[in-house]
N, CA, C and O atoms as a GROMACS GRO file, in nm:
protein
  264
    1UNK      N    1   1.820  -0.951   1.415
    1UNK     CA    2   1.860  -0.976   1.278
    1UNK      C    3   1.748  -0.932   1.184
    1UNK      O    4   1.635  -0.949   1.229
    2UNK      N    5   1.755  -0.886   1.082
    2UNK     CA    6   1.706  -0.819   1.022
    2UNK      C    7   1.649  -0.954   0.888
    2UNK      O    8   1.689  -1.068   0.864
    3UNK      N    9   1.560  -0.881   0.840
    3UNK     CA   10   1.498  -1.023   0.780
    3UNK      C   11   1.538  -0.939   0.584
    3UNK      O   12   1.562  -0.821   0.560
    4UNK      N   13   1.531  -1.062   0.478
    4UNK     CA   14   1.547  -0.990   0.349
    4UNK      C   15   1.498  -0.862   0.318
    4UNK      O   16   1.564  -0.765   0.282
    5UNK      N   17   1.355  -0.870   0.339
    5UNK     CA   18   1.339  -0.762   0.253
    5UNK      C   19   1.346  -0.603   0.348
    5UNK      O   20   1.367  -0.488   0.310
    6UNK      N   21   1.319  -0.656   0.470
    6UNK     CA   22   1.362  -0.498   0.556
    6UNK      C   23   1.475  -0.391   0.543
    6UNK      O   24   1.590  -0.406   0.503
    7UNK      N   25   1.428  -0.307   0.575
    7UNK     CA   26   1.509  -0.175   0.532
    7UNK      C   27   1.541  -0.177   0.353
    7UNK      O   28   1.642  -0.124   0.307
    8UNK      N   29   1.470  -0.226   0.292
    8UNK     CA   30   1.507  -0.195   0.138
    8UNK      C   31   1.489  -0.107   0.044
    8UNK      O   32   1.545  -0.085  -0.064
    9UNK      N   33   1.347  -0.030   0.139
    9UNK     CA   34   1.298   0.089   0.061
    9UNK      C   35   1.406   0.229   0.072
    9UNK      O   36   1.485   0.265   0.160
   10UNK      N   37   1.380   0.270  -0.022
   10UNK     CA   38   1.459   0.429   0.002
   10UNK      C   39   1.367   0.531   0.105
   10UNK      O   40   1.249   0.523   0.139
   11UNK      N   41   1.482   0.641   0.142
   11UNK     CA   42   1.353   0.749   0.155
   11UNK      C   43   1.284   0.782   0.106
   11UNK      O   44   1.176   0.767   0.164
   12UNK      N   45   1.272   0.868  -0.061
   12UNK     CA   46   1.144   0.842  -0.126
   12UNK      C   47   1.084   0.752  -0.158
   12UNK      O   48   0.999   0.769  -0.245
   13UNK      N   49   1.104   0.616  -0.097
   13UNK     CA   50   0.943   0.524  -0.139
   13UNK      C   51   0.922   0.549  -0.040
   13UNK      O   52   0.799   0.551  -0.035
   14UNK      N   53   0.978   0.584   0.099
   14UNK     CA   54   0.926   0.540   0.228
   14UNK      C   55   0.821   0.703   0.215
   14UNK      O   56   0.703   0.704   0.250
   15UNK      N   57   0.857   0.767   0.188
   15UNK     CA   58   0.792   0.888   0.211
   15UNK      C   59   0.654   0.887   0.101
   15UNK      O   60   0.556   0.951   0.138
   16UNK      N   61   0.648   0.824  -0.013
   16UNK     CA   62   0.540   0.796  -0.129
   16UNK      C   63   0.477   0.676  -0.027
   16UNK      O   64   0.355   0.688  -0.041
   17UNK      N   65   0.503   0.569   0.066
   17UNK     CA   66   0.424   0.509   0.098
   17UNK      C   67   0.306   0.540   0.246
   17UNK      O   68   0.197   0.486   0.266
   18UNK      N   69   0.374   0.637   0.326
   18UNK     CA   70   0.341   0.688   0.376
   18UNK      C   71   0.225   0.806   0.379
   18UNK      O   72   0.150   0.851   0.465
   19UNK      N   73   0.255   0.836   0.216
   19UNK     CA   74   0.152   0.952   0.161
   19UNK      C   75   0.000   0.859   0.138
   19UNK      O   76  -0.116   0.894   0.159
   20UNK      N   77   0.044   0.758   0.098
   20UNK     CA   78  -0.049   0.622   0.060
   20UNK      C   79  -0.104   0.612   0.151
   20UNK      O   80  -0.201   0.681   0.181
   21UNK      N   81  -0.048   0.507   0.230
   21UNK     CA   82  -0.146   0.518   0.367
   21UNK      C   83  -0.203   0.601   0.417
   21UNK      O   84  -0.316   0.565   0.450
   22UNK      N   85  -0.174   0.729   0.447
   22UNK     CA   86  -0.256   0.843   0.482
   22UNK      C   87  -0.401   0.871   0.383
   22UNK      O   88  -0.493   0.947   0.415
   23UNK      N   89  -0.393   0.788   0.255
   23UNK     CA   90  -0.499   0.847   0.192
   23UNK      C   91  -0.567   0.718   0.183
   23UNK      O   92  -0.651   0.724   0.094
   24UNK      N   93  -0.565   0.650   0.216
   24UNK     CA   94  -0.637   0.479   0.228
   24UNK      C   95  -0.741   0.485   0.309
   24UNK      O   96  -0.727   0.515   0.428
   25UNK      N   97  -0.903   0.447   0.236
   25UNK     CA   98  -1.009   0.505   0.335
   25UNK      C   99  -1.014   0.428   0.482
   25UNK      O  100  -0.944   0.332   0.514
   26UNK      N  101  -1.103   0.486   0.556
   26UNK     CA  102  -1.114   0.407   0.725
   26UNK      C  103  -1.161   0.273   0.637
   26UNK      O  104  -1.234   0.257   0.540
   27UNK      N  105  -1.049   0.146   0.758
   27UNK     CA  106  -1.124   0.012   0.697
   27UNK      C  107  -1.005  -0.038   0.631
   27UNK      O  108  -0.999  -0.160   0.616
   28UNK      N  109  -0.896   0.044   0.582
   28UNK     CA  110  -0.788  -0.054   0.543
   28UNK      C  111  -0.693  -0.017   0.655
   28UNK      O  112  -0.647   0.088   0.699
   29UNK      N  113  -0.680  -0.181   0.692
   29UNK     CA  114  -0.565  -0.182   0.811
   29UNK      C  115  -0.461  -0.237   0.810
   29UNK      O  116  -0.375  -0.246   0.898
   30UNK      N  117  -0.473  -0.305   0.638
   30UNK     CA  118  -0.270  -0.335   0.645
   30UNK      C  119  -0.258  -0.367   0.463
   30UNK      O  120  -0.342  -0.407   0.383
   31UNK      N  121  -0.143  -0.337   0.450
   31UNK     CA  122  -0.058  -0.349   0.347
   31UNK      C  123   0.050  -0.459   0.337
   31UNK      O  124   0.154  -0.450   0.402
   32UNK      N  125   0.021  -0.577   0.243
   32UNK     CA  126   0.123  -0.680   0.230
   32UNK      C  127   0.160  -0.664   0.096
   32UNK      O  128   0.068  -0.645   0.016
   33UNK      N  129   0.307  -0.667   0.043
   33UNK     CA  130   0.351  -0.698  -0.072
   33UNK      C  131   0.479  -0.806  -0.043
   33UNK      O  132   0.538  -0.824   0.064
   34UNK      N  133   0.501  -0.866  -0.163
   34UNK     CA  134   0.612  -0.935  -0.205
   34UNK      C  135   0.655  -0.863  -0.340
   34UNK      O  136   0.630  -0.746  -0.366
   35UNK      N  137   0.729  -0.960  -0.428
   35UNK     CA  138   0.760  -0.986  -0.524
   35UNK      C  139   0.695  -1.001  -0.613
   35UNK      O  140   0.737  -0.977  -0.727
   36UNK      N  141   0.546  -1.056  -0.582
   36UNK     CA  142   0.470  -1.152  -0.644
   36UNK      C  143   0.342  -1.057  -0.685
   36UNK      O  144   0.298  -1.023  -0.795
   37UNK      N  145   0.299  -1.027  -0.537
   37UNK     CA  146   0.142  -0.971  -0.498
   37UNK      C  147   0.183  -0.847  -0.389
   37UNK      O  148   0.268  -0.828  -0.302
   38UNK      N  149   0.048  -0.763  -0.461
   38UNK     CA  150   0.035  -0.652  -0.337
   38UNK      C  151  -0.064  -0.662  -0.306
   38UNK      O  152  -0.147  -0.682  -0.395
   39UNK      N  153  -0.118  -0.652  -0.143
   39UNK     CA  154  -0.258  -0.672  -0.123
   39UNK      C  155  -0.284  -0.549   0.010
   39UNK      O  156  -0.206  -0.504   0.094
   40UNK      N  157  -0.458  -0.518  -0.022
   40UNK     CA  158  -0.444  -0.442   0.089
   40UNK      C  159  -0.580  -0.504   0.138
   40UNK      O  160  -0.680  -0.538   0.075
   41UNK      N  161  -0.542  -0.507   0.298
   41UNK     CA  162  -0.660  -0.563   0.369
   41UNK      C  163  -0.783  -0.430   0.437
   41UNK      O  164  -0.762  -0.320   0.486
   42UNK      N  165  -0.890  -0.496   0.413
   42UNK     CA  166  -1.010  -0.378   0.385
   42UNK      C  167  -1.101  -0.454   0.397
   42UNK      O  168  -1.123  -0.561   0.340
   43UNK      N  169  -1.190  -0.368   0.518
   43UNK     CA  170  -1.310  -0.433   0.584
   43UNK      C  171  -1.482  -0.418   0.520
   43UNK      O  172  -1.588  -0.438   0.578
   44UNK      N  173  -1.450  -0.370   0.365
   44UNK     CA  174  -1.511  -0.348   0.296
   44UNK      C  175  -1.661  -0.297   0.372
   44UNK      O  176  -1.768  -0.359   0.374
   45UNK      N  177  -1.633  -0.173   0.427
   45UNK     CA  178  -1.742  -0.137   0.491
   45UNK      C  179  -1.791  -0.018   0.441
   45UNK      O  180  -1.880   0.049   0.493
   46UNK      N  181  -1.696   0.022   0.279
   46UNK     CA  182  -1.718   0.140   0.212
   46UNK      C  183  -1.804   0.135   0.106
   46UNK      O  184  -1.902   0.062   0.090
   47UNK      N  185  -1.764   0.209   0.041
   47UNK     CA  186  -1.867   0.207  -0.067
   47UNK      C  187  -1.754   0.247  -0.226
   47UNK      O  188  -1.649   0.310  -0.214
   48UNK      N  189  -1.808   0.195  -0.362
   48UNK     CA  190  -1.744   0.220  -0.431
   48UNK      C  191  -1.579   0.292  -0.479
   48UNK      O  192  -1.484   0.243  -0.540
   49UNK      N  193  -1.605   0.433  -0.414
   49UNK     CA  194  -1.555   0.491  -0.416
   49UNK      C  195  -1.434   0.466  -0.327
   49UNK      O  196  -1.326   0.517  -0.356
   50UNK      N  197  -1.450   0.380  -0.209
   50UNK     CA  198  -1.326   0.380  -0.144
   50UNK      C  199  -1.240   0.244  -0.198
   50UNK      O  200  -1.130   0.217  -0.151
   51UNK      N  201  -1.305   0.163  -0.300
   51UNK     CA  202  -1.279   0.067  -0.344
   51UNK      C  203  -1.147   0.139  -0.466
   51UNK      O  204  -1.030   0.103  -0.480
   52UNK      N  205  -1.212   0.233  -0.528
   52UNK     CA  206  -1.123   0.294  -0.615
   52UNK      C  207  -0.992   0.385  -0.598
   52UNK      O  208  -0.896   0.407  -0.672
   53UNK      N  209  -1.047   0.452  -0.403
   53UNK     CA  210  -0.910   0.506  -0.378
   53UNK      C  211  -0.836   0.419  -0.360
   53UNK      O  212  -0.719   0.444  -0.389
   54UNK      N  213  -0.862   0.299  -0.313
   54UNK     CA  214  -0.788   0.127  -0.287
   54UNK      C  215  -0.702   0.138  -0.409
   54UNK      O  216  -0.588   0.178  -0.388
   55UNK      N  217  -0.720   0.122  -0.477
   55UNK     CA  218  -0.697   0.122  -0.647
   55UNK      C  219  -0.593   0.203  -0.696
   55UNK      O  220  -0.483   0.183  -0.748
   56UNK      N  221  -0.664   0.306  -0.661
   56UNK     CA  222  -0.597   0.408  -0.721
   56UNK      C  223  -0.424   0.435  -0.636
   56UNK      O  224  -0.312   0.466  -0.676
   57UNK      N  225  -0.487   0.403  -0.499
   57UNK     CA  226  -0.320   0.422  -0.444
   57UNK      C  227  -0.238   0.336  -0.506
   57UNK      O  228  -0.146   0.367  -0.582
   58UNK      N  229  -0.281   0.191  -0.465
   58UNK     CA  230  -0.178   0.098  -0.477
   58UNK      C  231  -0.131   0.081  -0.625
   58UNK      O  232  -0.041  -0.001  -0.646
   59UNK      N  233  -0.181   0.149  -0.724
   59UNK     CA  234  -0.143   0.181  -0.857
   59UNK      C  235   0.005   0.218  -0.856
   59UNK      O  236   0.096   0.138  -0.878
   60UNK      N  237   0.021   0.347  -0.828
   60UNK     CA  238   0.135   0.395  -0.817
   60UNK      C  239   0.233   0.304  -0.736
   60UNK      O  240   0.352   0.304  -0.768
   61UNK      N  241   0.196   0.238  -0.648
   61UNK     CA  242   0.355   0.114  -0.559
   61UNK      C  243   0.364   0.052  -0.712
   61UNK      O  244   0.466   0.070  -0.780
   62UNK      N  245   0.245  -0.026  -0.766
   62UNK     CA  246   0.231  -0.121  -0.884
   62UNK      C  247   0.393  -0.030  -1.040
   62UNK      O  248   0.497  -0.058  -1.100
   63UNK      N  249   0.311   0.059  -1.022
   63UNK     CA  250   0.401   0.141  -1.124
   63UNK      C  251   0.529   0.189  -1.031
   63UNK      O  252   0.614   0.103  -1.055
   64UNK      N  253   0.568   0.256  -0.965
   64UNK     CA  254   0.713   0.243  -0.908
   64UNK      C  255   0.789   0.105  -0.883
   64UNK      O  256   0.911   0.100  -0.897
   65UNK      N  257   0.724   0.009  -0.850
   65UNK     CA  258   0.792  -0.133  -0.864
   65UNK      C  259   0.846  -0.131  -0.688
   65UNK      O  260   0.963  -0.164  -0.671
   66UNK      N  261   0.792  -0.107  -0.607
   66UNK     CA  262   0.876  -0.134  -0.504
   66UNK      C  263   0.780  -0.205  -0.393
   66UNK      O  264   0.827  -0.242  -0.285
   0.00000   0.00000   0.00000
């Protein structure tokens, strides 16, 4: 049985989230969202800069809404 929010994305989010993850520095190893919050888990073993690609991806989920 399939739970609420599974299978809800389209192909293009699934394919925009996928692009995401691929660009998420070494050190982030998971992605949680709701409704509420998006969070990405990160072993903060980077430096600035990977703090901002952090940022900078999850911007765009923030602005597409999904």
């Amino acid at each position: 049985m399939l739970g609420e929010g599974e299978r809800k994305l389209s192909e293009s989010q699934l394919e925009q989230l996928s692009v995401l993850i691929s660009d998420l520095p070494e050190g982030a190893v998971a992605i949680e969202s709701d409704p509420v919050h998006l969070s990405v888990f990160w072993d903060e073993r980077g430096d600035l800069n990977d703090l901002d690609r952090i940022q900078d991806a999850m911007q765009s989920v923030i602005e597409e809404k999904f």
